[in-house]
Structure formats: C-alpha cells, structure tokens
N, C-alpha and C positions, 0 to 999 in steps of 0.2 A: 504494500500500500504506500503511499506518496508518502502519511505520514509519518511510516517507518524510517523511509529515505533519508526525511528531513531532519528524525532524530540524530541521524549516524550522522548527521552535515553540522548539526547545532555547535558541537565543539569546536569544528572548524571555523565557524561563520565567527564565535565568540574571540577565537584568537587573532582572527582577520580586523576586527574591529579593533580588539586592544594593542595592537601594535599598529592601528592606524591606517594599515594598507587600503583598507576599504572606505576611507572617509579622505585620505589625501586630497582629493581632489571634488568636493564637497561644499559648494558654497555655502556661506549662512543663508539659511532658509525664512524668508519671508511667510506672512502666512498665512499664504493659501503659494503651497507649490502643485505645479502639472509638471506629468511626463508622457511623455511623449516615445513608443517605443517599437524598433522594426524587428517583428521575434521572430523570424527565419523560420519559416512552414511550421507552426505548431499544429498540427498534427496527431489527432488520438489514434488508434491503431485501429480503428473500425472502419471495415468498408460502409462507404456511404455512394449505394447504385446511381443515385442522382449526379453526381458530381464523379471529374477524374481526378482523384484522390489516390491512383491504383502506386503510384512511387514509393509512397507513403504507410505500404502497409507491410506485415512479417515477411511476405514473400516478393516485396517488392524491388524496385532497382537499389532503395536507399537502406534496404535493411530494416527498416523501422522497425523497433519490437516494444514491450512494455518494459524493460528496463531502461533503453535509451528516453523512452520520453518518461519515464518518472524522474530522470538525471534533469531532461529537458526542462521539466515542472519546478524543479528547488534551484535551479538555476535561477529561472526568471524571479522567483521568492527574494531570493539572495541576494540580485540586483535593484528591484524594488524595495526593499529595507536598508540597503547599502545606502542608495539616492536620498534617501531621507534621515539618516542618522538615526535609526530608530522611532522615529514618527513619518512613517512612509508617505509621498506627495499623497495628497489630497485627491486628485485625478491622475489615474493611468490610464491614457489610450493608447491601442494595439493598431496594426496591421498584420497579418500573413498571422491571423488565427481562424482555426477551418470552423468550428460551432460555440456553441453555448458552454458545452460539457468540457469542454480542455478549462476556458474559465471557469468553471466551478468548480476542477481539481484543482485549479492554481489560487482560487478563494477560499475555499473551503476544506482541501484538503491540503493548508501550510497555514503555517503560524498567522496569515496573513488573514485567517478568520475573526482574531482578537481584536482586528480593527473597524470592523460593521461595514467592508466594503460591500456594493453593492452593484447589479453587472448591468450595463446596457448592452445587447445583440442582438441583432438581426441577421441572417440569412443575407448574402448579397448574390446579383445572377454571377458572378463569378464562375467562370468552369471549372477551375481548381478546387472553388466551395471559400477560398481564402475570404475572412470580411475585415470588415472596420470594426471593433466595439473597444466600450472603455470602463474601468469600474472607478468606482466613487467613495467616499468616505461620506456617509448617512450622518456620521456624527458631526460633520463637522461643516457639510454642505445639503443645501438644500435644492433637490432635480425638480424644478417647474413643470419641462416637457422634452418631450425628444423625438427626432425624426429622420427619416432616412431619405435623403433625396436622389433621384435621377432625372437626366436632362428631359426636359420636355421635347415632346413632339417625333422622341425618339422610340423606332420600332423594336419590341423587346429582346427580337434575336441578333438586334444590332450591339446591343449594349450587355457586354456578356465580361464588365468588368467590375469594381469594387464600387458601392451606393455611398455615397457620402452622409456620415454621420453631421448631426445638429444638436446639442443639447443646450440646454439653457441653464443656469445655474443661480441659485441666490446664497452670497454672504453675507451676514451681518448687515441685510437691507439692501443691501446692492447687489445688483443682476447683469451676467456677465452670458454670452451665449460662447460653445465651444463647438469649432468648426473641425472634424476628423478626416483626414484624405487617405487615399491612396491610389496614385494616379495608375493608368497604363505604363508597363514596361518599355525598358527603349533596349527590348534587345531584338538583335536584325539592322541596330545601327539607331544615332539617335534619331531619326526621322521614324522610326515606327511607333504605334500608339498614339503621335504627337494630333493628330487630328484630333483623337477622339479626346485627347488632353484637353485640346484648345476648347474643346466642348465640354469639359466638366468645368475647366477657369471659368468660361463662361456664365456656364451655370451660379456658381458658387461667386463669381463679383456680384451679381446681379442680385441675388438673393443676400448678400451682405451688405448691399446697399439698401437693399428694404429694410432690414433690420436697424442699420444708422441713420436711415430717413422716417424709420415709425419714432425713432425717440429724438425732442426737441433739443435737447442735451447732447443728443450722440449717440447711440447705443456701442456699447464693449463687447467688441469684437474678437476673440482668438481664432486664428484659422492654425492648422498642426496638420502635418503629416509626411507622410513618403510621397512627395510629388514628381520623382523619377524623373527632374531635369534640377539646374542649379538655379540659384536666385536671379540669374542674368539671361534665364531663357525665356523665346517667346512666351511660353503659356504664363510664366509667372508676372512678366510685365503685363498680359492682360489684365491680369487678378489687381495689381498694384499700382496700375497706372493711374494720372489723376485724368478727373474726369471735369463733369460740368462744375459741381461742388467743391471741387479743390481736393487735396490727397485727400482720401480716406482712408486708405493702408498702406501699412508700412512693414517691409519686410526685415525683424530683426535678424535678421541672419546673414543678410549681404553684405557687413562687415566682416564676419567667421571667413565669407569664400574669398573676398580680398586677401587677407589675413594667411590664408591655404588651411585653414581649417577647414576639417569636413567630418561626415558620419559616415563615408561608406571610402570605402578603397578599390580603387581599378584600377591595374596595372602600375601600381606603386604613387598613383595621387590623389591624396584627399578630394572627396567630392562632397558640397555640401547638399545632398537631395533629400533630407529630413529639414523642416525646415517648421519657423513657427511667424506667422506674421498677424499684428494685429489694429486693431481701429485707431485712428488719430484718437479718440475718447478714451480710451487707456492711457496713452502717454499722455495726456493734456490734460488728467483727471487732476481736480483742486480736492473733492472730497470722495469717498468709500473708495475704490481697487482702482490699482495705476501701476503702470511698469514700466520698462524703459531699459536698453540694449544691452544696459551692463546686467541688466536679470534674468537672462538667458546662458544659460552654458550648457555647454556637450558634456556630457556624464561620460569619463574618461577614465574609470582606477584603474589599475594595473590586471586585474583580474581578468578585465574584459576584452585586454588584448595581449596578442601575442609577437613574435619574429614574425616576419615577412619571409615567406619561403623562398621568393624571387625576387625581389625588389629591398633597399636599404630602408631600414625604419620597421616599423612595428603597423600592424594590420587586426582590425577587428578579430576577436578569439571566436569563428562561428562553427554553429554546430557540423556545418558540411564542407571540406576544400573538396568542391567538383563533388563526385558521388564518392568520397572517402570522409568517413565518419570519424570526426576530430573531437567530438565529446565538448564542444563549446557552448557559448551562449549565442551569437547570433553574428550574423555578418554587419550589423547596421552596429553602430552606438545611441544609445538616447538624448532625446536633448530634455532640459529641466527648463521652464519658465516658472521663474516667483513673481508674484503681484504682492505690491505694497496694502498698505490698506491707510486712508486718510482721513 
C-alpha cells in the first residue's frame, strides 16, 4: 500500500529536511502559496479501454507496475511538503495526471491527508486520458466555483487535447480566479500543435478579459501551466498582449527565460514552458492578495535533479530517460507563486 511506502520514506524525508537539503532553495512563503507542477505520465496501472493509456501498463512498453508508481506517488508527496517547508502550498495544480484515482492515492493515501486537501478533476478529450486538475487546502481556502473550458465552435473530434481548468478562489475576503493549462505538444518540430495553441490563447485571453472586465477594480487573475512554447512565443504574446484597455497581463516569467532559467531541459538548454502569468490587479493591488516577479520561483533542490547524461550541467531527475526507467520525479520542475496579502 502507498502508505506503507511512505513509512519506509519518512526517515529519509526527516533527514532531508534536517540537514536542509530539501529547503535550500525554498523561498519564505507568503500566505497563500501555489504550485504549479508537470508530473511526467502519472499513470495508475489500470487499463482504461477508453483512452490509449496501453504504454503505461504491467505489460506495456514502459514497464509500469505497482511498485514503480507507489515510488511514483511518495515522490510527488515528498516534493509537495518539500515546497512548502512543512505547510505544503495552498494550491497544487497538475498536468500529465490520467484520472481522479492516482489523486486520491497521492491525497489520501500520504501524509498529505493531514492537511484537508481537496481534489478538482475532470476527464479531458485527451487521447492519452492525461488532464489538468488541482487540489486545495479547504482549511485555508475557500473554492467558489470551477470549470473546464474548451474552445468554442470547435468540433469534438477536432479537439482531442487537455480542457483548460478555471477555479475561482476566496481568501480572507478576497477573490482570486486560477487559470490551469496545458497546451499541445510541439513534438514533430515547434510548429506542430501550434495552431491549435493559438486556439486555446485565444480562448483563454478572451475569457480572462471577461473576468477583469466583470470587476470594476480589476478582477485577479492567475493563469499557470505547461504551455509547450516559451514566454516569447507566438501563442503566449496573444495571451499577453495589450489590447484596447491597456496591458492586462503580464507574464512573470519572461524574466527567468532572459535570465536562461527554465523548467524543462532539451538538449542541454533550459527552456522556460511552465510558466505563470497574471492580471495587472494582482501586481497593482493596494489592498487583500498582490504579487509581483520577485514571488515566483522554480522549485529547484537538489533532489529533483540530476547529471546531464549528455550535455554539461545538471537536468530535471525524471521518472523516464526515453523508455529506461530512472526511478525519478519528473522531467519538468515546478514553479511556486506566493501572493502577498494587504
């Protein structure tokens, strides 16, 4: 069981902590932190007929068995309590998770039950099954509503990629909505998927400009996700660009790519396509939650990465190099955003 796993890991996790390895790189936490995280095909071991999921299972190309993903499950544990210094962020949002059930081994079957998270999922047309969902801290946030959008006017067999999450959130009075991605792949070269990209930006400015034109004030904006191009690609400047009302968003992240920071590694250079961008009304807030560039960082300890097997420097520790099973956490790194509170 998971939470057998997780006992034989406790020791370890406690040592990790007291010699610091696991918080070196750990900003002070504002309070209300989000993470934001890309967990490499999580995956339960059950065939699901609906969906091709077939890599993925005992007899599949990847090996998958139930010990590899129990290792899989206290990992992502390990990282989410790591990120928070023992008061784990407030919001975790996933990508590249296949149902409900792998979250509610990773909620409910770890320590991470102690803290009354709470799951948002839905099913996405995905062919893989892979969706967007994200879980919540009930004690400490309050979920208004939530929803899952795809582009309009689009035919259902056309659209066979990840549905974009929407949740809305209230703290201490203040109401924040949180926007979850994950775009189309760009493998085949960057130009593929990039179409149907330009069609989810789309989607997703348009509908975030409703949301900062129904509030007089401005309505607080998070958008987050794996958007599989960097801060300086077409789709992302649609999403960011200003418009007739003057910027609306703003992408904290397009410092980090300047900079050569990044969340994902190809071919020995940082790329930043985890990305978090949010409303001018966050950074402009005078009173309740406000953020601003220096509140964003890549969740980096040493745990998470490893040598570069071909290239100089050090690369995401992820569970797979190609179809050889390296026993990691994922190929992406997470990024953290904290909101102040005024």
């Amino acid at each position: 069981m998971v939470k057998d796993i997780v006992a034989a890991y406790a020791s370890c996790l406690l040592m990790l902590i007291v010699t610091g390895s696991c918080f070196s790189q750990v900003p002070a936490q504002g309070p209300v932190r989000l993470m934001f995280y890309n967990v490499e095909n999580l995956f339960d071991i059950a065939d699901d007929s609906l969906k091709d999921d077939n890599d993925f299972l005992p007899g599949g190309v990847m090996k998958w068995n139930y010990s590899r993903y129990n290792k899989k499950i206290v990992s992502l544990y390990k990282t989410i309590v790591a990120a928070g210094s023992w008061s784990p962020p407030d919001i975790v949002s996933f990508c590249e998770v296949e149902n409900r059930q792998v979250m509610e081994d990773l909620v409910y079957g770890t320590y991470l039950a102690k803290f009354d998270y709470w799951i948002i999922h839905e099913d996405s047309p995905d062919q893989r099954g892979i969706d967007v969902c994200l879980i919540y801290r009930a004690d400490r946030l309050t979920m208004i509503d939530f929803r899952y959008w795809t582009p309009e006017g689009m035919q259902k067999d056309d659209f066979i990629t990840r549905s974009v999450l929407c949740a809305r959130f209230s703290f201490q009075g203040d109401t924040f909505h949180l926007i979850v991605n994950h775009w189309p792949s760009r493998r085949g070269g960057t130009l593929a998927g990039e179409k149907l990209r330009s069609k989810i930006a789309g989607m997703v400015r348009e509908k975030s400009d409703s949301i900062i034109g129904l509030n007089n004030a401005g309505g607080k904006v998070i958008i987050v996700g794996d958007f599989n191009c960097t801060p300086d690609g077409n789709e992302i400047r649609t999403l960011v660009e200003r418009g007739s009302k003057g910027k609306l968003l703003t992408d904290l992240s397009d410092k980090m790519a300047e900079d050569g920071l990044g969340t994902y590694r190809y071919r020995g250079t940082w790329e930043m396509i985890d990305q978090v961008i949010v409303s001018e009304a966050l950074l402009a807030s005078k009173h309740g939650l406000y953020t601003k560039t220096s509140m964003l960082t890549i969740f980096s300890p040493e745990f998470l990465l490893k040598k570069d097997p071909k290239y100089p420097g050090k690369t995401p520790f992820s569970t797979y190099l190609g179809y050889r099973y390296q026993g990691g956490f994922s190929d992406h790194l997470p990024v953290l955003l904290d909101l102040g509170f005024r």
